[in-house]
Each structure stands twice: as C-alpha cells, then as structure tokens.
C-alpha positions in Angstrom: 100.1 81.0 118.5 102.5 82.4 120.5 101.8 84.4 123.6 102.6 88.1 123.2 104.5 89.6 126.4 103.2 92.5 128.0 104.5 96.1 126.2 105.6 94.7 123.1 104.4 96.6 120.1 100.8 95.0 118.8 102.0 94.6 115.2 105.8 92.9 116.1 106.5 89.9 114.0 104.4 91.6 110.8 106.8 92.5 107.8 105.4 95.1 105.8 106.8 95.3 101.7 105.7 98.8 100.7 106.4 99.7 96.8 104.2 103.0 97.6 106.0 106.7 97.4 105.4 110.6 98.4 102.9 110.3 100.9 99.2 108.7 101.1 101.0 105.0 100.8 103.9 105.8 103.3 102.0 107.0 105.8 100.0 104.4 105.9 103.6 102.2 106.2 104.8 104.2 109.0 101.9 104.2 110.6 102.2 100.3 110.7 105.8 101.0 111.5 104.9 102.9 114.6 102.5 99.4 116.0 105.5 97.4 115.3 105.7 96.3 112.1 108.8 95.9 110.1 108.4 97.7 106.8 110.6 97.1 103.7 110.3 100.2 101.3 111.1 99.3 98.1 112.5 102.0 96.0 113.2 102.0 91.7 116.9 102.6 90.9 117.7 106.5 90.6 116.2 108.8 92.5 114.0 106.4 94.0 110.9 107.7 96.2 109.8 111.2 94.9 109.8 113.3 97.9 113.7 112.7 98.3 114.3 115.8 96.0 111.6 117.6 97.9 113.3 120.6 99.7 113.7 121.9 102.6 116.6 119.4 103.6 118.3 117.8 106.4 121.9 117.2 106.6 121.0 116.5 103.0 118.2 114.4 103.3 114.4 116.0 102.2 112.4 117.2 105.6 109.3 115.7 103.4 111.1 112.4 102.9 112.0 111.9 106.7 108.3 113.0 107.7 107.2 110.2 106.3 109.4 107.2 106.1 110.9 106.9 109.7 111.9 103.6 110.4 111.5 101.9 107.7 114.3 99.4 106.1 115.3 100.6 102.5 115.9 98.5 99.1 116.5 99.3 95.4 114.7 97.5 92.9 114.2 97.6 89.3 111.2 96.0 88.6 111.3 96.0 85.1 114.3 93.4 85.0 113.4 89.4 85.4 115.8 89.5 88.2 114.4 92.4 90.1 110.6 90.7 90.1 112.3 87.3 91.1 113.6 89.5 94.2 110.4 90.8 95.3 108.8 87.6 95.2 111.1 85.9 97.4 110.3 89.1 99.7 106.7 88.6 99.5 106.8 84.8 100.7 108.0 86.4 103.8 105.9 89.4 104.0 102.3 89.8 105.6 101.1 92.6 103.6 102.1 94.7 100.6 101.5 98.1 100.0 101.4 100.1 96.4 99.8 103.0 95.3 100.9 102.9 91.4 98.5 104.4 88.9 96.2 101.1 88.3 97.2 98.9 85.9 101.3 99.8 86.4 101.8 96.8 88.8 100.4 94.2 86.0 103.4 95.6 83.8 105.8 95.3 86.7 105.0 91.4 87.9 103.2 92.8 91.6 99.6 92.8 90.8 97.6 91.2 93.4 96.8 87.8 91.4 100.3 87.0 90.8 101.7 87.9 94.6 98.1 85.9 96.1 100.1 83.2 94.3 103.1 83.5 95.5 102.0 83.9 99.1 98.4 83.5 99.2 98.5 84.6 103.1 99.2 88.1 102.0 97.3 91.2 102.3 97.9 93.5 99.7 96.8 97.2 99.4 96.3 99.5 96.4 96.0 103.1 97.1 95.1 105.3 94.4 92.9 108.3 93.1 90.2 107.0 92.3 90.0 103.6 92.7 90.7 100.3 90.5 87.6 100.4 88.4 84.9 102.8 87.1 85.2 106.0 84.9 87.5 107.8 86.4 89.9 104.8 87.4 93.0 105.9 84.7 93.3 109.4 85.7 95.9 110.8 87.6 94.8 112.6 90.6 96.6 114.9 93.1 95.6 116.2 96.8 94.0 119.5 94.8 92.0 117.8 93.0 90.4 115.4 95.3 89.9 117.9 97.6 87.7 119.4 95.0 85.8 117.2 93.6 85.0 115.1 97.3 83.7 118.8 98.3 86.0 119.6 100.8 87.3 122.4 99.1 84.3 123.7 98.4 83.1 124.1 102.4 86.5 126.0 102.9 87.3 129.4 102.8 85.2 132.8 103.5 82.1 133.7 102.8 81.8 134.8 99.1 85.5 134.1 98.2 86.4 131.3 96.0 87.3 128.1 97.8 90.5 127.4 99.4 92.3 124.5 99.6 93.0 122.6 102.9 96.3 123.7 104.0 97.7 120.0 104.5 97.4 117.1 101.0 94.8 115.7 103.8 93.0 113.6 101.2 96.9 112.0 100.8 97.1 111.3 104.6 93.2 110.7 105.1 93.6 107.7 102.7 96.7 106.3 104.2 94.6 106.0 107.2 91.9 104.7 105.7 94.0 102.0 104.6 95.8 101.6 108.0 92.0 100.3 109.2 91.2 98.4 105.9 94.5 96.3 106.7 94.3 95.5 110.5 90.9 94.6 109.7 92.3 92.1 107.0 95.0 90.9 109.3 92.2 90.4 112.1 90.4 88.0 109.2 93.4 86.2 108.0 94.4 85.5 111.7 90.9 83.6 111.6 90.8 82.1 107.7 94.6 81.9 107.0 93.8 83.7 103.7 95.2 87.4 102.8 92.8 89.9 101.1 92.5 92.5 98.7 92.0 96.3 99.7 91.0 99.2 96.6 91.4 102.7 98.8 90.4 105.4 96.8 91.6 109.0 97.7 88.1 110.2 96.4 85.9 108.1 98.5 88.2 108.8 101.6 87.8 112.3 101.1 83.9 112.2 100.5 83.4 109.7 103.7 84.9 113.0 105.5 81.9 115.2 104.4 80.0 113.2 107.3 77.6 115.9 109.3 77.7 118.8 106.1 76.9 115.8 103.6 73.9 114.9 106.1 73.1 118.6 106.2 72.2 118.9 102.5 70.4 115.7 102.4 68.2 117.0 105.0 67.7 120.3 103.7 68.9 119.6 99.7 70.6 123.0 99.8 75.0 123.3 99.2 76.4 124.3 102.3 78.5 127.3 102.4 81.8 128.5 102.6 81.8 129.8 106.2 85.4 130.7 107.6 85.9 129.6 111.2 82.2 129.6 111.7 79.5 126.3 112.2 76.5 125.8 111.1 74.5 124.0 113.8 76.7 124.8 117.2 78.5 127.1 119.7 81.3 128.1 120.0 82.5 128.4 116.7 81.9 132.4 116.2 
C-alpha cells in the first residue's frame, strides 16, 4: 500500500460511478467528491439527470442541479443499448464503488444490478438508495421526500400545536439517506481494504428517516403516548421556550 502524504484528500485514488439523480444519491456522490474521490455521473441520453430542468437557473444551468453535483465528471449513457452496458462495465473494472438509486428492480432491466457488476469487478462496493428498501411490502412503491417524512413520523412532530402537520422545510429524508449511505460506504471501503471483497448496501429513505426519531421515539416507548406537535418548543429541556 502506498503511503499517503500529509493534506491529501482521504478518499484520492477512489473512482466513484454514480448512475443516481435529483438528490438523496448525489449527495451522497458529492459528498465523496468533497474527501477526494473522483466521481463519474452517468447520465441517460436527453435530458439526463432530472433536476437539470429544475429552475431557478444559472447562466443556464439549474441552481438545484449545481447544488448537488459539484465536481463531478459527466457521461451519457444509454443503458438500454448492448453497447451502452458494454461501456459501463469497462467503467466499473476501474471503479471502487457504484452508486444508483433506481426504483428496485430497474437496474436488472438495465445490465447494473449488483450480481452482474460483483462479477465484473468483484472488489466493488455498490450502493442502492431507494424508498423503501429492496425487499418487503412496500419495496415497489415510489416514494417522495413528503411522503417519507410522513410515514417515518417526522412530519407528524412538526408544526403547532393543534394545526395539522408541516412538512420539514428541506427533502431532509433525500439528504439524510445520502448520508446515511456516505457512512454505509466508508465502512465498506474500510472492510474491503481488509478482505479485498466489495459489498452490498440497501439504504432505505424510510428507515433513515425513522433512525432520526431517536430521543421522541424513546419518549413514547417510555411513556406509550404520541408526542406532540409543539412549534419551537421541547419537551424535556431549556431553553427551547
């Protein structure tokens, strides 16, 4: 192993092959980006990642879009072509991780499920963000910031008293999962530095979102009652009100 000089960047020498768009998945990129890592965003021919049409814009580029993908190299692929998937592949033998946060099942149809990149690099890491994870009930559904936020019970502790519940005024449950996944992945580096073997990560935006209930989810198994909606206020300290 190579010795690392002093200020470099803890993640240089990791490449990064992010298929992910709008915002839970390319934060979690950046975010990599930002330690060091060189990310590869892979984009389907057109209008590529969603968020590019998203106004307000910037010298004609979407504010959203730049929020979120800074630094990152860019590539058009169209995965449904033989040639396209041939591409990626050849990108994957040189990439450390991948990234996608496709509806499950979509990446089977596309040639970049995690059984056929493992054989095609089985060093990689590869990372699936979506709603509500890769198995169980709920597993086809779409899901959007809204909703999660409702049903993990976040929505439901914000807002005033006796007012209907208000919705956090970031997609948080978007960004909390990219940095849940940020953590599942440098763990998963940390391993395959010591087996030589990549893993598999499943971030759900609903469990993300209900692991940040913590202290008001503890509340109400200690006393079984709902907590409130209560503005600024808090329920066990000072100085909030």
């Amino acid at each position: 192993m190579s010795e690392r000089r002093r200020g470099e960047p803890p993640l240089k020498g990791i490449r990064v092959l992010d298929l992910s768009r709008v915002l839970a998945g390319p934060f979690c990129s950046m975010t990599l980006g930002d330690l060091g890592a060189e990310v590869i965003k892979v984009e389907m021919p057109g209008s590529g990642d969603d968020t590019r049409a998203y106004p307000p814009f910037i010298n004609g580029v979407s504010s959203y879009f730049l929020s979120v993908n800074r630094g990152m190299r860019s590539v058009t692929l169209d995965l449904k072509t033989v040639e396209a998937r041939e591409a990626l592949h050849r990108l994957a033998k040189k990439s450390d991780m991948l990234l996608e946060n496709f509806r499950p099942g979509v990446t089977e149809r596309l040639g970049a499920d995690y059984e056929t990149m493992h054989r095609v690099n089985p060093r990689l890491v590869y990372c699936s963000i979506s709603s509500f994870g890769q198995t169980g009930p709920y597993a086809a559904w779409p899901g959007y910031d809204l909703i999660i936020q409702g049903m993990g019970g976040l929505m439901g502790i914000t807002g005033e008293p006796g007012r209907p519940p208000v919705r956090v005024g970031v997609a948080i449950t978007d960004i909390g999962a990219g940095m849940w996944a940020t953590i599942a992945i440098l763990a998963a580096l940390r391993a395959r530095d010591a087996t030589g073997e990549g893993q598999y990560i499943d971030i759900s935006m609903l469990d993300c979102s209900v692991a940040w209930m913590t202290y008001v989810a503890g509340n109400y198994f200690a006393t079984g009652t709902a907590p409130p909606r209560m503005g600024s206020a808090h329920p066990s300290i000072v100085p909030y009100q």
